[in-house]
PDB file with one MODEL, atoms N, CA, C and O in Angstrom:
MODEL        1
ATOM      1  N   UNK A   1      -8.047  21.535  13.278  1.00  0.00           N
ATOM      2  CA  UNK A   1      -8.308  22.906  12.918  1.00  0.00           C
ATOM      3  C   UNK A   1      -8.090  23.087  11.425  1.00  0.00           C
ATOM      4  O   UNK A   1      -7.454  22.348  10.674  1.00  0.00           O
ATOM      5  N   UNK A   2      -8.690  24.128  11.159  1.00  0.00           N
ATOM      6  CA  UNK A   2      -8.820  24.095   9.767  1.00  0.00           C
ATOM      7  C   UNK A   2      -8.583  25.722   9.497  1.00  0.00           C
ATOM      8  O   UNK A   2      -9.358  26.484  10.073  1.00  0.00           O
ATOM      9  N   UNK A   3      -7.767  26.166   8.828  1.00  0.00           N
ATOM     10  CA  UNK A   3      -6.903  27.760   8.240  1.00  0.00           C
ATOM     11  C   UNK A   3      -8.193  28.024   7.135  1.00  0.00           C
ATOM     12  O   UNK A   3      -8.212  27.259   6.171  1.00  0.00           O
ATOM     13  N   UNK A   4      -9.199  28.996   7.217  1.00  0.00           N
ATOM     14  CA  UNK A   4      -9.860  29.672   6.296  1.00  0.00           C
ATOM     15  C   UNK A   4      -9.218  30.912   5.879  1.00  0.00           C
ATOM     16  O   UNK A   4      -8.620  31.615   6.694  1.00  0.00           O
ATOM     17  N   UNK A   5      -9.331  31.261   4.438  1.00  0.00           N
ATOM     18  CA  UNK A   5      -8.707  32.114   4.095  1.00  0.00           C
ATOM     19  C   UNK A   5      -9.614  33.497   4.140  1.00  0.00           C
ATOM     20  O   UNK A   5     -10.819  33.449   3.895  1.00  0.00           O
ATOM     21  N   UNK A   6      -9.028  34.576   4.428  1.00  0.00           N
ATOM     22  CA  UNK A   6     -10.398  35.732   4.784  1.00  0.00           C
ATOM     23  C   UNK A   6      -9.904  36.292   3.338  1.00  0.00           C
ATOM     24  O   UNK A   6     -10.632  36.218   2.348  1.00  0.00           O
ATOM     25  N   UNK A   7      -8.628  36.847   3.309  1.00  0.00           N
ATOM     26  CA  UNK A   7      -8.075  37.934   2.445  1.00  0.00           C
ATOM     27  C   UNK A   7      -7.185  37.987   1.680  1.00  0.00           C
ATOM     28  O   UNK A   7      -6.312  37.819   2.532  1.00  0.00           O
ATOM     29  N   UNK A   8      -6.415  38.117   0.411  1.00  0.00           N
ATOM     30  CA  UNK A   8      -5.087  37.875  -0.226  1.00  0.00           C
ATOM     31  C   UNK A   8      -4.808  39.979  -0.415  1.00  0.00           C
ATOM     32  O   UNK A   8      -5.611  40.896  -0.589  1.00  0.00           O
ATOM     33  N   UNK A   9      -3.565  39.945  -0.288  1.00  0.00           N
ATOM     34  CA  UNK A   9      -2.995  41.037  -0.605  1.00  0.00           C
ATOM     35  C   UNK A   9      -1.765  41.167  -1.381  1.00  0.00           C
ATOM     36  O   UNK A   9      -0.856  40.477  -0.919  1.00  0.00           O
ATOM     37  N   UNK A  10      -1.438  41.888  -2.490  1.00  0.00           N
ATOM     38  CA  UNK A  10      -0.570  41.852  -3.204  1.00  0.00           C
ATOM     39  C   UNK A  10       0.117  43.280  -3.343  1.00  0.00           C
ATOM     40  O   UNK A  10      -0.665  44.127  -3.774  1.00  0.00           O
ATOM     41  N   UNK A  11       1.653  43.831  -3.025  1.00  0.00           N
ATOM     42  CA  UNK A  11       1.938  44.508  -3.220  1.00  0.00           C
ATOM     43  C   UNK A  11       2.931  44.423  -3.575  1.00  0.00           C
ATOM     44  O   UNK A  11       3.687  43.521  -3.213  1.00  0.00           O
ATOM     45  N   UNK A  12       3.300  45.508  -4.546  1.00  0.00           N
ATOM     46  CA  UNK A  12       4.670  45.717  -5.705  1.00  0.00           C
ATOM     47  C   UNK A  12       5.466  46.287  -4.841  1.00  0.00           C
ATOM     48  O   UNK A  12       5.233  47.031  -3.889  1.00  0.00           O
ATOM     49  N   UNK A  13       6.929  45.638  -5.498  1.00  0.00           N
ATOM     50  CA  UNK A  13       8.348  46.213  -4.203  1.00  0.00           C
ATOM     51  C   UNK A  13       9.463  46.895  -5.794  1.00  0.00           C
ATOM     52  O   UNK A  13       9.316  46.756  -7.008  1.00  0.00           O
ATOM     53  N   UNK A  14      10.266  47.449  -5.146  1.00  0.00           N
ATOM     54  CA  UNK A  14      11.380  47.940  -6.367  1.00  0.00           C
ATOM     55  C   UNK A  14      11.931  47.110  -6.961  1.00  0.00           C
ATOM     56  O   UNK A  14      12.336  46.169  -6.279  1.00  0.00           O
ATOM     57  N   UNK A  15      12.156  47.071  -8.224  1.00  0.00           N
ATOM     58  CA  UNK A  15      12.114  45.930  -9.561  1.00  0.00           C
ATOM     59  C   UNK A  15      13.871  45.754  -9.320  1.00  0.00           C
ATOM     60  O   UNK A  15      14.492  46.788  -9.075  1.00  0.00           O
ATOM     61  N   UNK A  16      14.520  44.630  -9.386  1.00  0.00           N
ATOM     62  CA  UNK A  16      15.242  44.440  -9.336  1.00  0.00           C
ATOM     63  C   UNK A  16      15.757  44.040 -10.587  1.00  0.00           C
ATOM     64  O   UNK A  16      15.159  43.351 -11.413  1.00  0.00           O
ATOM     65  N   UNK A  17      17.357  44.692 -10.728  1.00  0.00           N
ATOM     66  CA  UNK A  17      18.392  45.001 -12.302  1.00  0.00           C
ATOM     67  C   UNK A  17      19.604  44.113 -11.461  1.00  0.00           C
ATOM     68  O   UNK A  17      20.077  44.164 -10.326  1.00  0.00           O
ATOM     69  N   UNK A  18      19.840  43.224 -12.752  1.00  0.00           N
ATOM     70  CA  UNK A  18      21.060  41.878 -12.842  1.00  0.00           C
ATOM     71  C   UNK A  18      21.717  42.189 -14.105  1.00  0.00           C
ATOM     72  O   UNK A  18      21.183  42.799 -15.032  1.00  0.00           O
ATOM     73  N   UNK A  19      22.821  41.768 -14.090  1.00  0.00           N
ATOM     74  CA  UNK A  19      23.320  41.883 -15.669  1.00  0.00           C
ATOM     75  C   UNK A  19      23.208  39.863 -15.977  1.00  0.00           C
ATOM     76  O   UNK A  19      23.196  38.922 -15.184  1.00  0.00           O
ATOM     77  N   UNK A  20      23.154  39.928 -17.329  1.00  0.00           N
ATOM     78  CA  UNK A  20      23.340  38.469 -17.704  1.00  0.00           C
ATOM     79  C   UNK A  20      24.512  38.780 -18.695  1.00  0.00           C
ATOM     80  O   UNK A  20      24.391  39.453 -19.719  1.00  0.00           O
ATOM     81  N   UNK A  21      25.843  38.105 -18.175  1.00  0.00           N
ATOM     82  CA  UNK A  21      26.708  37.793 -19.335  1.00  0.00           C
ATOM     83  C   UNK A  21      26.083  36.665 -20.154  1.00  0.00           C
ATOM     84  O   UNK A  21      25.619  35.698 -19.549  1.00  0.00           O
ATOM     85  N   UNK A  22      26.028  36.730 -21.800  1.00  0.00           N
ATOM     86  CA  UNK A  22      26.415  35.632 -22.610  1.00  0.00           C
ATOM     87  C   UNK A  22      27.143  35.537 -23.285  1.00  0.00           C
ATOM     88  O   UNK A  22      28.148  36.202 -23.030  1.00  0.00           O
ATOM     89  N   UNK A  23      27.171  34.823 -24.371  1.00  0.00           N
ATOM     90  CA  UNK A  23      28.361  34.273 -25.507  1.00  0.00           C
ATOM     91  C   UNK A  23      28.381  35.583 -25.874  1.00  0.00           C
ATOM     92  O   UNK A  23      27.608  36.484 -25.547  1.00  0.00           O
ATOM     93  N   UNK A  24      29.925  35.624 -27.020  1.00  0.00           N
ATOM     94  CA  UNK A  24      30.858  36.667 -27.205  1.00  0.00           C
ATOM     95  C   UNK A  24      30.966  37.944 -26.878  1.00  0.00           C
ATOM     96  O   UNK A  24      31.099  38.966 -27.551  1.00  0.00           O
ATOM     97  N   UNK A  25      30.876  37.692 -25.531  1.00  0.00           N
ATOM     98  CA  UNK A  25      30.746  39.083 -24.902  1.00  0.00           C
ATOM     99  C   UNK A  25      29.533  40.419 -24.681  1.00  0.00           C
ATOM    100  O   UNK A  25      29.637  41.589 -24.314  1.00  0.00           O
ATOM    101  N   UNK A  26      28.238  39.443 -25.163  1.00  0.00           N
ATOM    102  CA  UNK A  26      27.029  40.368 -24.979  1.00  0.00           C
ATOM    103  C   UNK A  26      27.052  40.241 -23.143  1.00  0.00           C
ATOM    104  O   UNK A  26      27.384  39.396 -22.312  1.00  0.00           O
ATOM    105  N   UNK A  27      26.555  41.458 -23.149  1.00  0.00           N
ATOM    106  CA  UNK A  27      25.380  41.426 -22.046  1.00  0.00           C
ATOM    107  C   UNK A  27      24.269  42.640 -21.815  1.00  0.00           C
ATOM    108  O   UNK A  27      24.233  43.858 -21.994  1.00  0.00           O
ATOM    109  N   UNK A  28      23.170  41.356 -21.193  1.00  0.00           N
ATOM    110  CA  UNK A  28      22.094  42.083 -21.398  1.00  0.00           C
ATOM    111  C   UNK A  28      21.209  42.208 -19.689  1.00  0.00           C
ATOM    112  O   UNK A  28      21.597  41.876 -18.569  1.00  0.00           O
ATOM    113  N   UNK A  29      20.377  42.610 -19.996  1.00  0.00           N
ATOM    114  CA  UNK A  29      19.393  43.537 -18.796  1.00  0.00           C
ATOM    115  C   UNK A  29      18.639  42.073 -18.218  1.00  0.00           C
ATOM    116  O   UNK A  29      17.822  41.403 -18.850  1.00  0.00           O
ATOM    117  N   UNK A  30      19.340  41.701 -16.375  1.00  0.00           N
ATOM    118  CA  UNK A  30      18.110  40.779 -16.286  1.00  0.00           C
ATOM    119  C   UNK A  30      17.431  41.467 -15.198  1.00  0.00           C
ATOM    120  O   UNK A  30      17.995  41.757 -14.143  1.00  0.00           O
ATOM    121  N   UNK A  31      15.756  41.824 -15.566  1.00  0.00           N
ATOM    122  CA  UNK A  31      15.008  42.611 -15.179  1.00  0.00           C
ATOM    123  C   UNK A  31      14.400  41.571 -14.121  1.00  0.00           C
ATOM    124  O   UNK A  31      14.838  40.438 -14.320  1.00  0.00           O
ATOM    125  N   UNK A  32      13.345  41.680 -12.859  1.00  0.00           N
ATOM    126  CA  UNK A  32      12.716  41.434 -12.031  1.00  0.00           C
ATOM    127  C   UNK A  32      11.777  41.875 -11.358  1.00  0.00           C
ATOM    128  O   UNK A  32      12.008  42.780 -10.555  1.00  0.00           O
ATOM    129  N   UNK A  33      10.429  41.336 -11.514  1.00  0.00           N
ATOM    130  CA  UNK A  33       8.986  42.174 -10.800  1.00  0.00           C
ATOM    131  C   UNK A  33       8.961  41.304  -9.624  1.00  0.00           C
ATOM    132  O   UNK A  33       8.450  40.197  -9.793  1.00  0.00           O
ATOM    133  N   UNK A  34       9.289  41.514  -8.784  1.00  0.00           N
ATOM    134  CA  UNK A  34       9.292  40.567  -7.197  1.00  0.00           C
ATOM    135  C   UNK A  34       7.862  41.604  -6.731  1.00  0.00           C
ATOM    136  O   UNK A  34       7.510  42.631  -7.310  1.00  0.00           O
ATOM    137  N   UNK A  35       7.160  40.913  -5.426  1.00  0.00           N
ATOM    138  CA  UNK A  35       5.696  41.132  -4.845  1.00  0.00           C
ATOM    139  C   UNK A  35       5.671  40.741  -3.738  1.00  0.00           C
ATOM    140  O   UNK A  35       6.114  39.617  -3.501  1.00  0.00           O
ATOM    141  N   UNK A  36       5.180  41.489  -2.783  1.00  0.00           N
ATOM    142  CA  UNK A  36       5.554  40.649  -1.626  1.00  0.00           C
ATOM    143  C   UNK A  36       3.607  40.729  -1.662  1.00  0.00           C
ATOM    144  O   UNK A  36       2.938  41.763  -1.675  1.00  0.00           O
ATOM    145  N   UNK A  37       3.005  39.059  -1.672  1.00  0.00           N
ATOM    146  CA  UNK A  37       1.906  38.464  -0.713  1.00  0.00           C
ATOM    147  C   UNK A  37       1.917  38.285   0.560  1.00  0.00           C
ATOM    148  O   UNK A  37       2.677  37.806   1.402  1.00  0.00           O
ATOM    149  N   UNK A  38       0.827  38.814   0.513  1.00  0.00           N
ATOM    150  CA  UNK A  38      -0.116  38.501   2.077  1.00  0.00           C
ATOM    151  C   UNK A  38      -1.440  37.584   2.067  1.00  0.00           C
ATOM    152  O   UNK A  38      -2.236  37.832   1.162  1.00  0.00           O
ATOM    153  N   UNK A  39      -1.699  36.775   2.775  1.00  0.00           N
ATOM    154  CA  UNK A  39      -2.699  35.862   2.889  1.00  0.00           C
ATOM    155  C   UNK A  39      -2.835  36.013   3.845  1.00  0.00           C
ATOM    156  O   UNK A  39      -1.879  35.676   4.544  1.00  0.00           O
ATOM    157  N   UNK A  40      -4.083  36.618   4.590  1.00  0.00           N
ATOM    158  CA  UNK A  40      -5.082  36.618   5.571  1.00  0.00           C
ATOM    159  C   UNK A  40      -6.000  35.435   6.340  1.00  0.00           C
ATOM    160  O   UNK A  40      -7.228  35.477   6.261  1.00  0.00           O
ATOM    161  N   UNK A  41      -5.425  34.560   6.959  1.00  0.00           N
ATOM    162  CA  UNK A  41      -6.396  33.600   7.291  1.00  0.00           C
ATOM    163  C   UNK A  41      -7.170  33.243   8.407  1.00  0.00           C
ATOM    164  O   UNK A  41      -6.719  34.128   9.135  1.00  0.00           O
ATOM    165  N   UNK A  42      -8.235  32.465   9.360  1.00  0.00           N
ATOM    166  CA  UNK A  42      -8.491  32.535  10.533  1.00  0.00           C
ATOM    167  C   UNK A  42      -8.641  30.637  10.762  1.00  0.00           C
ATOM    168  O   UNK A  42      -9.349  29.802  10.199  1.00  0.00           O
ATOM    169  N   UNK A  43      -7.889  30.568  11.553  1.00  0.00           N
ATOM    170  CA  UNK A  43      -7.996  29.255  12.134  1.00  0.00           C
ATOM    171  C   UNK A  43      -9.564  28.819  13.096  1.00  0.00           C
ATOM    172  O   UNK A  43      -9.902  29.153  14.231  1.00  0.00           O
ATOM    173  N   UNK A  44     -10.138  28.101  12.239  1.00  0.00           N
ATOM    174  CA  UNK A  44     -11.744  27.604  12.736  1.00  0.00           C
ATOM    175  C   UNK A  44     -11.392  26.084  12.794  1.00  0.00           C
ATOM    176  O   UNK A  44     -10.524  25.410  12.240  1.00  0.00           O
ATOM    177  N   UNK A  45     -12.549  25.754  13.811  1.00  0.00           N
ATOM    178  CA  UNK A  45     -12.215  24.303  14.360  1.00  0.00           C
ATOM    179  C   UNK A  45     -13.661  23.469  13.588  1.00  0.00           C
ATOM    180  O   UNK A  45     -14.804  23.926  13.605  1.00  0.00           O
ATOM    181  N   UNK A  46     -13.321  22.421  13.073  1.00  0.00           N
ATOM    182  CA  UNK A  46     -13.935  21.969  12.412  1.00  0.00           C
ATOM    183  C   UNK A  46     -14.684  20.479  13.022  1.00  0.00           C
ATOM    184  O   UNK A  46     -13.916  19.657  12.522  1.00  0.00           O
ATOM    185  N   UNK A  47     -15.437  19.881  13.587  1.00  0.00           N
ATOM    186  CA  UNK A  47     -15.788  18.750  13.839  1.00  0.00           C
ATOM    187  C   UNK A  47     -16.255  17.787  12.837  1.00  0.00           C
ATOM    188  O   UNK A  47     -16.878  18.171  11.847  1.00  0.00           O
ATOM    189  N   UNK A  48     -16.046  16.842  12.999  1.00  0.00           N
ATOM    190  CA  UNK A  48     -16.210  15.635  11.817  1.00  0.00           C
ATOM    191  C   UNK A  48     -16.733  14.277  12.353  1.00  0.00           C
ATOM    192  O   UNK A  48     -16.010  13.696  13.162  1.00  0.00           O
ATOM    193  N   UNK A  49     -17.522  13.896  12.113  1.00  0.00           N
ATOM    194  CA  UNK A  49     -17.755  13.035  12.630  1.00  0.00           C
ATOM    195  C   UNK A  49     -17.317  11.263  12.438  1.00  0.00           C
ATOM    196  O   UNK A  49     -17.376  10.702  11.343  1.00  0.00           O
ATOM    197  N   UNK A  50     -17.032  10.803  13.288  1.00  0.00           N
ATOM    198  CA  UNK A  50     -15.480   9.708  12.805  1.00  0.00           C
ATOM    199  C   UNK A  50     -16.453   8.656  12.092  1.00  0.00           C
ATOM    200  O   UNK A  50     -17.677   8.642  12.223  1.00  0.00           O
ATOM    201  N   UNK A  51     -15.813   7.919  11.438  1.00  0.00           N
ATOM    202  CA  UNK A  51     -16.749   6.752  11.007  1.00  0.00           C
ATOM    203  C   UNK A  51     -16.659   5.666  11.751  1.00  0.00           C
ATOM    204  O   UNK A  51     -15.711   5.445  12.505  1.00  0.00           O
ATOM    205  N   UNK A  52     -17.886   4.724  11.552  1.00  0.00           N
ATOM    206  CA  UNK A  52     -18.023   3.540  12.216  1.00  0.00           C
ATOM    207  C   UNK A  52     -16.791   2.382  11.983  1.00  0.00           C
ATOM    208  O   UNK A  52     -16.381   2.147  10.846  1.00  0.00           O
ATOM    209  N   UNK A  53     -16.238   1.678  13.196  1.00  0.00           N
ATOM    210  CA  UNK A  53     -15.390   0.789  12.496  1.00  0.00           C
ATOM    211  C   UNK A  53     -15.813  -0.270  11.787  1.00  0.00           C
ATOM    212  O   UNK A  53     -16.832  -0.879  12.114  1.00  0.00           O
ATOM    213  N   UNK A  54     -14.947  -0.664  10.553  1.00  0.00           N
ATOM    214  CA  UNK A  54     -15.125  -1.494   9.815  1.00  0.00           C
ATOM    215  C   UNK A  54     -15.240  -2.715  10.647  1.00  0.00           C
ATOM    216  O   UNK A  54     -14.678  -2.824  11.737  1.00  0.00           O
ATOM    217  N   UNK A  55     -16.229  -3.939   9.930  1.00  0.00           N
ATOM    218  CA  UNK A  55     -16.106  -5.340  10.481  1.00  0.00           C
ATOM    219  C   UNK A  55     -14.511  -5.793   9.976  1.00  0.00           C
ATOM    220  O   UNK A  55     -13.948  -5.263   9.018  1.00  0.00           O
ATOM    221  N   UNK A  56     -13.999  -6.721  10.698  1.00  0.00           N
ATOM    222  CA  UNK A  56     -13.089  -7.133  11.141  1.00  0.00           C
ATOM    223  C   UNK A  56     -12.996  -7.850   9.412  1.00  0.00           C
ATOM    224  O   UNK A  56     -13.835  -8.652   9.002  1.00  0.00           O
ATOM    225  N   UNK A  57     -11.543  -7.246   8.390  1.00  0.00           N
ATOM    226  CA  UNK A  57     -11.178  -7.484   7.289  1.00  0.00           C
ATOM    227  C   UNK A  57     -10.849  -8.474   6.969  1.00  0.00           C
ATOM    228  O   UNK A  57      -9.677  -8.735   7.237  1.00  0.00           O
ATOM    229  N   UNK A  58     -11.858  -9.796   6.070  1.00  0.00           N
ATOM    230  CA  UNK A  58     -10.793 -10.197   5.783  1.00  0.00           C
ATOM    231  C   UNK A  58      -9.243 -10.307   4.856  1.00  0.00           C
ATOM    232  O   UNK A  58      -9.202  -9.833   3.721  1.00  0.00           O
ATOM    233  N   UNK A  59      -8.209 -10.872   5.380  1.00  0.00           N
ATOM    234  CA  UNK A  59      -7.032 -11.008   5.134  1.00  0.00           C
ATOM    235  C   UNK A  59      -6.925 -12.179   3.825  1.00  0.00           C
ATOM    236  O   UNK A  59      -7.190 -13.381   3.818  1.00  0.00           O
ATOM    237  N   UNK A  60      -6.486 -11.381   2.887  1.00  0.00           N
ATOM    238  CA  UNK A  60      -6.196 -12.097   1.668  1.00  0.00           C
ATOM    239  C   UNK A  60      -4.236 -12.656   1.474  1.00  0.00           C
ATOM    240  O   UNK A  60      -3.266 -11.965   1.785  1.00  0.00           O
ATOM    241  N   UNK A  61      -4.219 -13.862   0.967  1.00  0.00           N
ATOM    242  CA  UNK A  61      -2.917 -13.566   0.716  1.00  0.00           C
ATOM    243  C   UNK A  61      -2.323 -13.261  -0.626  1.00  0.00           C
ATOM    244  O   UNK A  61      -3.040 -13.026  -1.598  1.00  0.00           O
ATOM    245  N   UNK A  62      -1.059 -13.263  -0.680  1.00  0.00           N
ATOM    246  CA  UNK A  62      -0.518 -12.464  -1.636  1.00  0.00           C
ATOM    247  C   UNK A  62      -0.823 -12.662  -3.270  1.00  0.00           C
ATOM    248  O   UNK A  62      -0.816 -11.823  -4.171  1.00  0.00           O
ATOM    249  N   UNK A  63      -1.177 -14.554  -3.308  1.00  0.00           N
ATOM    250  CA  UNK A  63      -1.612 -15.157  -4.603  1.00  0.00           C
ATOM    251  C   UNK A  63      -2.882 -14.430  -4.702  1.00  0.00           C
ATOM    252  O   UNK A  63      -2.869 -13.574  -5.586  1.00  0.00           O
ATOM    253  N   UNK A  64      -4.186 -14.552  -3.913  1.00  0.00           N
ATOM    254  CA  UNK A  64      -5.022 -14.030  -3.926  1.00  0.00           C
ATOM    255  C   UNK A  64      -5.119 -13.120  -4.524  1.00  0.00           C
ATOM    256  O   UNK A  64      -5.634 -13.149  -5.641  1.00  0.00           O
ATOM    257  N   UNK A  65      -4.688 -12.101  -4.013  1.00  0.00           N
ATOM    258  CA  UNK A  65      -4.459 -10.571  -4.525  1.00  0.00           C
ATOM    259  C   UNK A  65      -3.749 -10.172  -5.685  1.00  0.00           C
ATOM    260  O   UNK A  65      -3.905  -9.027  -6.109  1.00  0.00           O
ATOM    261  N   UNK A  66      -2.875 -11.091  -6.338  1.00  0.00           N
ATOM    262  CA  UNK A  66      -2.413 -11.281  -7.527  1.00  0.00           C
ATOM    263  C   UNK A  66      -3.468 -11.654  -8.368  1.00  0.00           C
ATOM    264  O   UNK A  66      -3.576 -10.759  -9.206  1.00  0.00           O
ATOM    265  N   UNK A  67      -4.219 -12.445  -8.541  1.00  0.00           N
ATOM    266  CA  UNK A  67      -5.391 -13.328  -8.974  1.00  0.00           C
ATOM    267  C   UNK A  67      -6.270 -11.949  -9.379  1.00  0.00           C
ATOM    268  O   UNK A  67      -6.723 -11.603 -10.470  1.00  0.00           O
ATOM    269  N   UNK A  68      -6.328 -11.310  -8.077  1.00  0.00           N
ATOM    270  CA  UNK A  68      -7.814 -10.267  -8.129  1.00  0.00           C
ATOM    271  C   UNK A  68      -7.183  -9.082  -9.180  1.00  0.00           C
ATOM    272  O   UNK A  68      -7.976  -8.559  -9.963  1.00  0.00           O
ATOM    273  N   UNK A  69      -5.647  -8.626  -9.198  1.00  0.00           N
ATOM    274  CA  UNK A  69      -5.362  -7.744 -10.011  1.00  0.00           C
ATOM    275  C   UNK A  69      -5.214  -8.474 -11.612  1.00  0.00           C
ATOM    276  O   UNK A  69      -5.271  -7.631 -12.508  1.00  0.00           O
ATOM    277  N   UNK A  70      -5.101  -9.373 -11.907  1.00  0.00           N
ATOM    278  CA  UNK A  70      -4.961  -9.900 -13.118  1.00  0.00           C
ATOM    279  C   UNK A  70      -6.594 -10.269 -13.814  1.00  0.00           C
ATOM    280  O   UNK A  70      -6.863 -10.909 -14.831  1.00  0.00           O
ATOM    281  N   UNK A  71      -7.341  -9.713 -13.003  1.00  0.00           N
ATOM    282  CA  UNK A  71      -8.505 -10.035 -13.541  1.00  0.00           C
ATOM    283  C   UNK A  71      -9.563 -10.825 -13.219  1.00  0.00           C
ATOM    284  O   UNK A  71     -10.710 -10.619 -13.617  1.00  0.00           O
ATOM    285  N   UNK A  72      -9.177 -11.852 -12.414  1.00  0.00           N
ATOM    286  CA  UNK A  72      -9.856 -13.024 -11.941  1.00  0.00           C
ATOM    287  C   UNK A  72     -11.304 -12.466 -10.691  1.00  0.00           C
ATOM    288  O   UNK A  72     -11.226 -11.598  -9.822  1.00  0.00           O
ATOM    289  N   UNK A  73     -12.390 -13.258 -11.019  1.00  0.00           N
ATOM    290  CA  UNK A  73     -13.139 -12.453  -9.790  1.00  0.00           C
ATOM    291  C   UNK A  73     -12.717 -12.710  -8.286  1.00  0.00           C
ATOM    292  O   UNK A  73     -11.511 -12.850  -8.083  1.00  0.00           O
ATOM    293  N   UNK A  74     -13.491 -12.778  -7.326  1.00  0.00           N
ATOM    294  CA  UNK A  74     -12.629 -12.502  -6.120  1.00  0.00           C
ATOM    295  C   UNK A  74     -13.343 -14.064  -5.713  1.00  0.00           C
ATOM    296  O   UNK A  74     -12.371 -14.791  -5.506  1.00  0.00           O
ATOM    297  N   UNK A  75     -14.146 -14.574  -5.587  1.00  0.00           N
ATOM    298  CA  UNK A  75     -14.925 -16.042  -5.413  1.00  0.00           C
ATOM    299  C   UNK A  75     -13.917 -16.822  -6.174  1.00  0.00           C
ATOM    300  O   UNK A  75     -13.264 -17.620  -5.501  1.00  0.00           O
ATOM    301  N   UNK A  76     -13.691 -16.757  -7.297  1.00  0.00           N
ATOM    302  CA  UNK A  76     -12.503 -17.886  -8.144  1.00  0.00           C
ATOM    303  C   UNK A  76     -11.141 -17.312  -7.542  1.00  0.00           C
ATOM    304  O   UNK A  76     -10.376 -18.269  -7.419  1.00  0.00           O
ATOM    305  N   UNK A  77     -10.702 -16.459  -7.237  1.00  0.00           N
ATOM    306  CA  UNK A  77      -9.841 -16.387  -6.676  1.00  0.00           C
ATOM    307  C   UNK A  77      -9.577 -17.297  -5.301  1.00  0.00           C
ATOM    308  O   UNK A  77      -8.674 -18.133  -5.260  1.00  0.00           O
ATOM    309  N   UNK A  78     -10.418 -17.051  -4.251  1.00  0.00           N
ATOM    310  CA  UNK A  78     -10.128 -17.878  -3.007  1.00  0.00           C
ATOM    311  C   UNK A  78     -10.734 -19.113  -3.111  1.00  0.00           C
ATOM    312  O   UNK A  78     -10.642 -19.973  -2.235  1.00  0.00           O
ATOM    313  N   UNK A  79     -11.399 -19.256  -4.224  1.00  0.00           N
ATOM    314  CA  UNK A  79     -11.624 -21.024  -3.749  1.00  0.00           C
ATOM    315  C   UNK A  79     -10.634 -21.738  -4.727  1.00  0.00           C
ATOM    316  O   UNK A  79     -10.529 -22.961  -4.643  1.00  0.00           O
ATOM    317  N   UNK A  80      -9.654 -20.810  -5.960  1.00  0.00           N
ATOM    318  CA  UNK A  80      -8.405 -21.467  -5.981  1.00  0.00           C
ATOM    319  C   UNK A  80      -7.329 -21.781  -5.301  1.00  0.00           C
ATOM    320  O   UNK A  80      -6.348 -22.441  -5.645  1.00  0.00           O
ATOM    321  N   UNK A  81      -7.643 -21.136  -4.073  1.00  0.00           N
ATOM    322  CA  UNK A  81      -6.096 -20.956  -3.046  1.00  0.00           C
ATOM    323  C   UNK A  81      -6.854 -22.073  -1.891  1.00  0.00           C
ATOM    324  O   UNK A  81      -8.005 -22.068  -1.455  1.00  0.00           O
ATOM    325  N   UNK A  82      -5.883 -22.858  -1.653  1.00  0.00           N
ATOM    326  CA  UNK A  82      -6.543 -24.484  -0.743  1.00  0.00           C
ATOM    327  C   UNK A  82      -6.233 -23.615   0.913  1.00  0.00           C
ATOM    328  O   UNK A  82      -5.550 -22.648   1.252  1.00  0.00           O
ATOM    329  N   UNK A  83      -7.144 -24.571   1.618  1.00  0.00           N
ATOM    330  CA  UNK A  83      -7.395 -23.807   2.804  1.00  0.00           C
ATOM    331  C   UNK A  83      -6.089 -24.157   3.750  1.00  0.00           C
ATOM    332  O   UNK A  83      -5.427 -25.181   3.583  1.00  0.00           O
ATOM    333  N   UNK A  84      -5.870 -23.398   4.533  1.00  0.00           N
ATOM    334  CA  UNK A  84      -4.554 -23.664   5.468  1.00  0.00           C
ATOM    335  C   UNK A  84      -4.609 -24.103   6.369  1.00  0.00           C
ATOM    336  O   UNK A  84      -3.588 -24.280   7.033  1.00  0.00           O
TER     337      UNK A  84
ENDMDL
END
């Protein structure tokens, strides 16, 4: 399922007053615009269609894959690694 959004709503609430102590004894006004949101959404069902499975991977080993990140193509890679 998939949450579509229909609507956003935004409404202002009473501003909220803090004091802030600082150094040598100031203090000053800590002010606050708080909002309370609303998001409106409708849950729709989405179908997808799965993909075909992959042919059966082959399995590289770890030199291999070292080889392929350092640059090397992927043919010189496995016909450097001797067969098992």
């Amino acid at each position: 399922q998939l949450a579509c959004p229909l609507d956003l709503g935004c409404h202002s609430v009473p501003k909220g007053r803090r004091r802030t102590y600082r150094a040598h004894g100031r203090i000053n006004a800590f002010m606050s615009n708080p909002c309370h949101i609303e998001l409106f959404a409708e849950a729709r069902e989405v179908n997808i269609a799965k993909a075909a499975a992959p042919a059966e991977a082959q399995k590289r080993s770890v030199r291999v894959l070292r080889r392929l990140v350092n640059g090397a193509s992927a043919t010189k890679a496995v016909a450097a690694v001797p067969a098992q």
